[in-house]
C-alpha positions as CSV (number, residue, x, y, z in Angstrom):
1,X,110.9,124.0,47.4
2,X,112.9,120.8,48.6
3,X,112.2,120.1,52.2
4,X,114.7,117.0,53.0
5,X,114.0,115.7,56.6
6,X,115.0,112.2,56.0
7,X,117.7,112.9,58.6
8,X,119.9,115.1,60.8
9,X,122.6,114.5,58.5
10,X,121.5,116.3,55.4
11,X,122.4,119.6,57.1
12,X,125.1,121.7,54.8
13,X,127.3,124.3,56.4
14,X,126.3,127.4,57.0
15,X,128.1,130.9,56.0
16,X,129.7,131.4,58.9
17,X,130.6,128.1,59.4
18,X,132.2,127.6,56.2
19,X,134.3,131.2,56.4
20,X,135.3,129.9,59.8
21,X,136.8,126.4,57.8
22,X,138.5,128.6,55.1
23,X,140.0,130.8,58.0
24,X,141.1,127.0,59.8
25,X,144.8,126.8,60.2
26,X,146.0,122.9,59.5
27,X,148.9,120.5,60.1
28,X,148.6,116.8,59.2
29,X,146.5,115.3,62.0
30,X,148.7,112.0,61.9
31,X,152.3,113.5,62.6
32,X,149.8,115.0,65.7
33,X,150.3,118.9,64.1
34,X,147.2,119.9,62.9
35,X,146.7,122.7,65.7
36,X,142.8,123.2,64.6
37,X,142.2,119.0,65.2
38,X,144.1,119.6,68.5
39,X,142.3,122.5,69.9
40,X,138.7,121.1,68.7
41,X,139.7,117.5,70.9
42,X,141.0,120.0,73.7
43,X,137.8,122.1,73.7
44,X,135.7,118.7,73.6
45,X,137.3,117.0,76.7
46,X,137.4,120.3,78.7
47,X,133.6,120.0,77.9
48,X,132.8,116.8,79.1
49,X,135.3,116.9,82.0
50,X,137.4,113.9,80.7
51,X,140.9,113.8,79.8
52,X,141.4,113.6,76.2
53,X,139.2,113.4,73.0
54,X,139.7,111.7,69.7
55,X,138.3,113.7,65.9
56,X,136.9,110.8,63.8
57,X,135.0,110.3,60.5
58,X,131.6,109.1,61.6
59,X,130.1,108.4,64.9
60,X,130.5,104.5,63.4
61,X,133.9,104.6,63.9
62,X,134.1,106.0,67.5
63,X,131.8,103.6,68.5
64,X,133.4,101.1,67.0
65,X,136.5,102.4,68.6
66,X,135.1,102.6,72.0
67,X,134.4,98.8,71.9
68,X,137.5,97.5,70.3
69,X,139.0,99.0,73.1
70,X,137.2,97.8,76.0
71,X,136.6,94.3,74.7
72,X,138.9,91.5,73.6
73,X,137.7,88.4,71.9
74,X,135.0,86.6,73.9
75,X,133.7,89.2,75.4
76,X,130.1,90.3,75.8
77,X,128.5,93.6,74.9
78,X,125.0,94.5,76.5
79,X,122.6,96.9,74.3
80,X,119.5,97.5,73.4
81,X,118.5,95.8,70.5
82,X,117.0,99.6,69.0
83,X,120.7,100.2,69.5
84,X,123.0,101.8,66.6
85,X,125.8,99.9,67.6
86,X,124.3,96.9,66.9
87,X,121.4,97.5,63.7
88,X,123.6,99.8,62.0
89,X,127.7,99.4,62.7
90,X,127.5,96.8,60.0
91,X,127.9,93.8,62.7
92,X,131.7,95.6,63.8
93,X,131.3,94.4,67.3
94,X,132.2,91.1,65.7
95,X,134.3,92.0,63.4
96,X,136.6,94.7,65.1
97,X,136.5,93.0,68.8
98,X,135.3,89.7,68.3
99,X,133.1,89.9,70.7
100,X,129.7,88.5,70.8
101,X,126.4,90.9,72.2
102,X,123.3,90.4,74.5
103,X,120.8,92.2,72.8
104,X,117.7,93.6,75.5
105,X,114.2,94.7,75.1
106,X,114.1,98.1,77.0
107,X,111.9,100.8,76.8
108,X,112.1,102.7,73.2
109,X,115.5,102.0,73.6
110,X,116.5,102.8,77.2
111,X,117.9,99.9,79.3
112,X,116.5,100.0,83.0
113,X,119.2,98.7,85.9
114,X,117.2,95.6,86.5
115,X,117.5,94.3,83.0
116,X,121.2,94.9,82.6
117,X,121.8,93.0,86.2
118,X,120.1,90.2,84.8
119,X,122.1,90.2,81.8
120,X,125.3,90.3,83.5
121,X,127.1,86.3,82.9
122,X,128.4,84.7,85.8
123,X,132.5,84.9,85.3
124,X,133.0,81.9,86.6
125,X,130.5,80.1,83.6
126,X,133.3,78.5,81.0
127,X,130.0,78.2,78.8
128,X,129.3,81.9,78.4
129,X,131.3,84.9,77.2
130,X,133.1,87.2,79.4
131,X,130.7,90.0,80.1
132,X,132.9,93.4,79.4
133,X,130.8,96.6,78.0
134,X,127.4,98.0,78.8
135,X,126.6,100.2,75.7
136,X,123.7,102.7,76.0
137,X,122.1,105.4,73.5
138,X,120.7,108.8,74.6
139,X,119.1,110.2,72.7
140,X,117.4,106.9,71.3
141,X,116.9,107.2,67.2
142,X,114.8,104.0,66.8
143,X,113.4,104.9,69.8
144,X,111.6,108.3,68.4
145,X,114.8,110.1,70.1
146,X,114.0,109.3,73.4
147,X,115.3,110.7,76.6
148,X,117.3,108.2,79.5
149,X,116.2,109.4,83.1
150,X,120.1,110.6,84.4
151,X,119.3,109.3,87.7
152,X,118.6,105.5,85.9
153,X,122.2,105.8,84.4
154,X,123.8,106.7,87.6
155,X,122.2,103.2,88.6
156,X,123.2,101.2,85.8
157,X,126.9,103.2,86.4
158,X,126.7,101.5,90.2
159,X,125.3,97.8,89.1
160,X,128.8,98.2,86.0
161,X,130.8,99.4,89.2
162,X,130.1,96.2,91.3
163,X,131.0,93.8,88.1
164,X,134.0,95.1,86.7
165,X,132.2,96.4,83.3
166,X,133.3,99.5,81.0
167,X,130.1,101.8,80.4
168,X,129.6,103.4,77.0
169,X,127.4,106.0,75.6
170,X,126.5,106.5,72.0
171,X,125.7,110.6,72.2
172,X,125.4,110.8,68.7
173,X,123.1,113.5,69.5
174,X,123.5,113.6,73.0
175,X,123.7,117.6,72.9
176,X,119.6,117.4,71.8
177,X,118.9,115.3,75.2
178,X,121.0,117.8,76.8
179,X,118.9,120.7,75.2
180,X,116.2,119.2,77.7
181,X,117.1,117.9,80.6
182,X,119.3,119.7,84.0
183,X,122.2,117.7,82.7
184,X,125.8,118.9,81.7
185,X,128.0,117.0,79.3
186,X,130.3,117.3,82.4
187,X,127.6,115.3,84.2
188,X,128.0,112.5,81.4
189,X,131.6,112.7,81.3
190,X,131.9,111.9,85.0
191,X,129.6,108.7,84.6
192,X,130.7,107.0,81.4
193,X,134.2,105.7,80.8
194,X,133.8,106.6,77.0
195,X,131.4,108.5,75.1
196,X,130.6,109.2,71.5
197,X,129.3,112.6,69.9
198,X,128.2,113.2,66.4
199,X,129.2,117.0,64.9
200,X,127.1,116.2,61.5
201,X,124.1,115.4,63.2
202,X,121.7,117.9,65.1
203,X,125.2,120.4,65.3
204,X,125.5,120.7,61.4
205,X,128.7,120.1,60.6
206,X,129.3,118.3,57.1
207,X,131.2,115.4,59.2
208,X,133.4,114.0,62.1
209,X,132.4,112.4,65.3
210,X,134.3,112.9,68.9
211,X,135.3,109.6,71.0
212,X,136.4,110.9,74.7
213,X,137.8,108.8,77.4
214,X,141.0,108.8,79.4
215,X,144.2,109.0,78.2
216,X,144.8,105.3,77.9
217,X,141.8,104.7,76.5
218,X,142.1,107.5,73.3
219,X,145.6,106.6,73.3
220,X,144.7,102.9,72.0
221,X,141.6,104.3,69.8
222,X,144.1,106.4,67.8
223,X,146.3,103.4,67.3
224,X,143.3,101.2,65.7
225,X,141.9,104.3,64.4
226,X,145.3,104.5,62.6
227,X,143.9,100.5,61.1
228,X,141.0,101.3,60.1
229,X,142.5,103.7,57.8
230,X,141.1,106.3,59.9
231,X,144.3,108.8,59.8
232,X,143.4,112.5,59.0
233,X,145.9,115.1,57.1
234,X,145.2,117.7,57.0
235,X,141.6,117.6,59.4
236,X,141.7,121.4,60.5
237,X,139.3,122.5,58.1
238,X,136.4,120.1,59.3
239,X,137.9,120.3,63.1
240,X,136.9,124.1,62.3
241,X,133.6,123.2,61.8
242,X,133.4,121.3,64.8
243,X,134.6,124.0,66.9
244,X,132.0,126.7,65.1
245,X,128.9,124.1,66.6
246,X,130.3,123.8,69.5
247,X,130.5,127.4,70.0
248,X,127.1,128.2,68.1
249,X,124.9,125.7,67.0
250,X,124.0,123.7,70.6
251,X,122.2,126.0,72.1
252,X,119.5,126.6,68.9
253,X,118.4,122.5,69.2
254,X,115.6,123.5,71.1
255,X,114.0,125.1,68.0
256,X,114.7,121.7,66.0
257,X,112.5,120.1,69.3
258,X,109.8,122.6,69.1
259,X,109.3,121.8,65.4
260,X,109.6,118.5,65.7
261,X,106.3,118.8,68.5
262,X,104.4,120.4,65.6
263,X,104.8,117.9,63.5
264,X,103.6,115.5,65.6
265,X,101.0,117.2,67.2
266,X,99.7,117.4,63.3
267,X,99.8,114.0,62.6
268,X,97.9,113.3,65.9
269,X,94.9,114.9,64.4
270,X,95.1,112.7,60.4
271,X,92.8,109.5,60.2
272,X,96.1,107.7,58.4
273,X,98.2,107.7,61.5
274,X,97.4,104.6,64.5
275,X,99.8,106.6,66.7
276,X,102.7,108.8,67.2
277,X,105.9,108.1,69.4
278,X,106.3,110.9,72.3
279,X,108.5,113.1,70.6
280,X,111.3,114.3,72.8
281,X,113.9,115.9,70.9
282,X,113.9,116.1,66.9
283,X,112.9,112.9,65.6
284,X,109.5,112.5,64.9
285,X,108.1,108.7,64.2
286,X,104.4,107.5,63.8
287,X,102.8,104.3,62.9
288,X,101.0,104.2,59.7
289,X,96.9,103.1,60.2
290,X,95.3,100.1,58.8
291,X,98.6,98.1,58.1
292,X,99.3,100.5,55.2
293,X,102.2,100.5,54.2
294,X,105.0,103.4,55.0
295,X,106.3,103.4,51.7
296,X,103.3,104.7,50.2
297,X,103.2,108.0,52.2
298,X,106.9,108.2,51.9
299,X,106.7,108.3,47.9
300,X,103.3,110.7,48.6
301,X,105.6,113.2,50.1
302,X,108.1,113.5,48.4
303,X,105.6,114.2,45.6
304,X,105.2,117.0,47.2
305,X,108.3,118.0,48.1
306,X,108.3,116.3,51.6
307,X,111.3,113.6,51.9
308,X,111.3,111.5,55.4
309,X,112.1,108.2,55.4
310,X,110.3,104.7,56.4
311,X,111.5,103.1,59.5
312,X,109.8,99.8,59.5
313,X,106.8,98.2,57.2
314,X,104.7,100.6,59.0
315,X,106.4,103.2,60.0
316,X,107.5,106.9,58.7
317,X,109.9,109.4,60.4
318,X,110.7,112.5,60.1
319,X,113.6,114.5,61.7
320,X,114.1,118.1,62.1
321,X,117.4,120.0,62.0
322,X,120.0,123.3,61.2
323,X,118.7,123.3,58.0
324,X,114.8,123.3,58.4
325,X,113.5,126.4,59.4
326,X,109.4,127.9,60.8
327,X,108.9,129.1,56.5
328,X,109.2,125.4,55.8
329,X,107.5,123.9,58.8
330,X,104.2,125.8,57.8
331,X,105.0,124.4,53.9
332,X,104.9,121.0,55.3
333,X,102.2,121.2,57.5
334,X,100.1,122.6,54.9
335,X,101.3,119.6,52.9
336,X,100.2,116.8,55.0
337,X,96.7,115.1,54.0
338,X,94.2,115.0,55.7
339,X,94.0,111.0,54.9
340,X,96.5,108.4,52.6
């Protein structure tokens, strides 16, 4: 047996999801007639409370989106430097907006209020860029999927308040920090003025991302959508999917968490591990001991069957998703060494 937990992206459609894409009735998304596309965007912002949603190809491209609009050239973006928008959109906050980005060193990821104050440019400085966008990331990947503390983002939505500045939320898998913590998605849609959710991730769906906003705002993001070559056709059969996860695969995450704490909880106890990041959701990350090399464990396991991934010199990860199940859990505990 295969056990792939390199990501939450390897995930394939289940039965039911699948019949429920065969059954999709479709238009062509671009003429704005593919009634399956609609009702998934519908369904979305009626979620989050905002007023319209936009169906994408990757969570890339609605964050890429998100900042094209908000920023014009010369403008600033604040992140974390953990951030996907900045390691992993292939440098598109300079090419899409032309905008430059002030990278911070927050906790695992997560920004505090202090540190974005501080980053904020004085408007009035000729010498430094226009500071536009606050970006943030919940949960955190590089960051071992770590949680933000809701009441620090109501802060940092006051400090973006008092300076003019758009606020935007990578969610990619904002449904597994929503899976455990007292927050709604309503409670992030009333806080950010754009957020991104991932369907292919921790929801299973063989792809598509959502960007919501307000009308203006996904009104402009279909427009450069439209230039990135982003158009859908006919888009109801993976809209289908989306709306199958939405409907049944959010409120399983938990189980994807409570593996994930297994995991880590048996790498705690191996004499080849120097530590393990809390795990908080699904993404399990540990530091390799005596500056050995990830890579080595990496090949180890898949030896074995096992495929994670390294995530620095030292560093392995594993994460847990739709498609990994207790049978296989036990298979890959039993399958970790007791030293490397």
């Amino acid at each position: 047996m295969q056990i792939d937990l390199r990501s939450d992206t390897v995930t394939k459609p289940t039965p039911e999801m699948l019949a429920a894409m065969l059954a999709a009735e479709v238009g062509d998304d671009v003429f704005g007639d593919d009634p399956t596309v609609i009702a998934l965007e519908k369904k979305a912002a009626a979620l989050f409370g905002m007023e319209e949603a936009l169906f994408c190809v990757s969570g890339t491209m609605s964050n890429q989106l998100a900042v094209r609009v908000h920023c014009a050239p010369g403008n600033e973006v604040i992140c974390d430097s953990l951030s996907h928008v900045y390691l992993y959109e292939g440098g598109g906050i300079a090419l899409n907006a032309f905008s430059s980005v002030r990278t911070l060193q927050g906790d695992r990821g997560r920004l505090s209020v202090d540190q974005i104050g501080e980053a904020i440019n004085n408007p009035r400085d000729v010498h430094q860029p226009l500071t536009r966008l606050v970006s943030l990331e919940n949960t955190v990947n590089k960051g071992g999927g770590s949680l933000y503390d809701f009441g620090e983002i109501l802060k940092i939505r006051e400090v973006c308040d008092q300076h003019g500045l758009a606020l935007h939320l990578d969610g990619a898998r904002l449904f597994n920090a929503l899976a455990e913590t007292a927050q709604t998605a309503a409670d992030y849609g009333h806080v950010f003025d754009s957020i991104s959710v991932c369907l292919s991730k921790g929801l299973g769906c063989p792809v598509g991302s959502l960007l919501l906003g307000d009308a203006d705002l996904i009104q402009k993001a279909r427009r450069f959508r439209k230039v990135m070559g982003g158009g859908w056709r006919q888009a109801g059969y993976l809209a289908a999917a989306g709306i199958y996860a939405l409907d049944h695969h959010v409120e399983r995450l938990s189980d994807d968490h409570r593996r994930a704490k297994a995991i880590g909880r048996a790498l705690e106890g191996r004499s080849f591990v120097k530590s393990v990041y809390p795990i908080e959701t699904n993404i399990v990350i540990f530091e390799m001991a005596d500056e050995k090399p990830a890579a080595g464990f990496v090949k180890m396991m898949g030896e074995r069957g096992i495929h994670c991934v390294t995530f620095g010199k030292y560093l392995v990860r594993f994460v847990t998703h739709l498609g990994f199940d207790d049978q296989q859990l036990e298979i890959l505990l039993d399958s970790l060494p007791e030293e490397c």
